[in-house]
C-alpha positions, 0 to 999 in steps of 0.5 A, a space after each residue: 807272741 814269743 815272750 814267757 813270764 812269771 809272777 811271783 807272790 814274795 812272802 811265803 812263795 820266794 820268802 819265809 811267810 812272817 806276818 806284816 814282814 818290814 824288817 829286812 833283817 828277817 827276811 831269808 828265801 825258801 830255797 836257792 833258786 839262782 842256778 835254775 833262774 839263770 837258765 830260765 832267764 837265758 830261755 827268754 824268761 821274764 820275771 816280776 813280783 806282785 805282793 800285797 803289803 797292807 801293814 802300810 796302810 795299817 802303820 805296822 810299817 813304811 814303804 821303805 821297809 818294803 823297799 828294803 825287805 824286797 831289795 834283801 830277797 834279792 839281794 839272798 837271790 843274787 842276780 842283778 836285775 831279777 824282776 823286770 818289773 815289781 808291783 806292789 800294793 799298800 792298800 787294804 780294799 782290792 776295790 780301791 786298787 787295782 794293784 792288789 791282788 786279786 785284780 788282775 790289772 797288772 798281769 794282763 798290762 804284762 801280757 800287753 806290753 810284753 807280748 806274752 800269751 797267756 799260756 806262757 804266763 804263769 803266776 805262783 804264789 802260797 795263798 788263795 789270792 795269788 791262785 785268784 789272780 792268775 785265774 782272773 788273769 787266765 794264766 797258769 796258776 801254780 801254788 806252792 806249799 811253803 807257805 801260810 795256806 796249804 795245798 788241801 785249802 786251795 779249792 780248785 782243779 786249774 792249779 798245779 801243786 810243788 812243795 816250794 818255788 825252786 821245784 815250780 820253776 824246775 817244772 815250768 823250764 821243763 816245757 821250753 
């Protein structure tokens, strides 16, 4: 196992939280990450997105809305081919999907098929279900604090703290 990974959570991790978010028009990054990407990618880094996106099943939006909010963030990120893969749940209840966070279906299908270890996968996301994810996945957990719920809420000694993605991902390159 050589690979690394990381998860990232979209709204309020790489994007600006807006709740129920279908407008790609509103969609506008945290901060500029492309430099720092670039040179993880060159290092054999993977990346991969897992969002929740309920306001489908609610109707306050359709999955083409998210299709096209998604391709938005990465078109602000500008590089082609960013995530090696994009999970993505439309349903309410975690119980009757396993894509949904905090189900950690998906991430350990990534360490599986990508053959990463679980210390070399890291998950970050601004709220309690993404830190719930990586911690069921067993992986680094990392919160960042630009988003809906704020360091001081997140109750658990297993996570690192950043105030935002692109100084997440300056830590994480430091080690490879």
């Amino acid at each position: 196992m050589n690979n690394k990974g990381i998860i990232f959570d979209r709204d309020g991790t790489l994007i600006e939280h807006i709740h129920y978010l279908g407008d790609p028009k509103k969609v506008r990054l945290i901060s500029p990450i492309k430099e720092i990407l670039t040179k993880m990618k060159k290092k054999g880094f993977l990346f991969f997105l897992q969002t929740n996106q309920s306001g489908v099943e609610r109707g306050f939006y359709s999955k083409k809305d998210v299709s096209d909010c998604n391709l938005r963030m990465i078109e602000l990120i500008n590089l082609e081919n960013f995530f090696t893969e994009i999970c993505i749940s439309y349903k309410v209840n975690p119980d009757l999907c396993l894509k949904r966070k905090p189900n950690p279906n998906f991430g350990l299908s990534l360490l599986k098929k990508y053959k990463i270890s679980k210390r070399d996968l890291y998950f970050i996301g601004d709220n309690n279900v993404d830190i719930d994810t990586a911690l069921n996945i067993n992986c680094n957990a990392i919160h960042v604090n630009s988003g809906k719920v704020k360091k001081e809420s997140i109750k658990n000694n297993k996570v690192l703290f950043f105030d935002n993605v692109k100084l997440a991902l300056t830590h994480i390159n430091k080690f490879y």
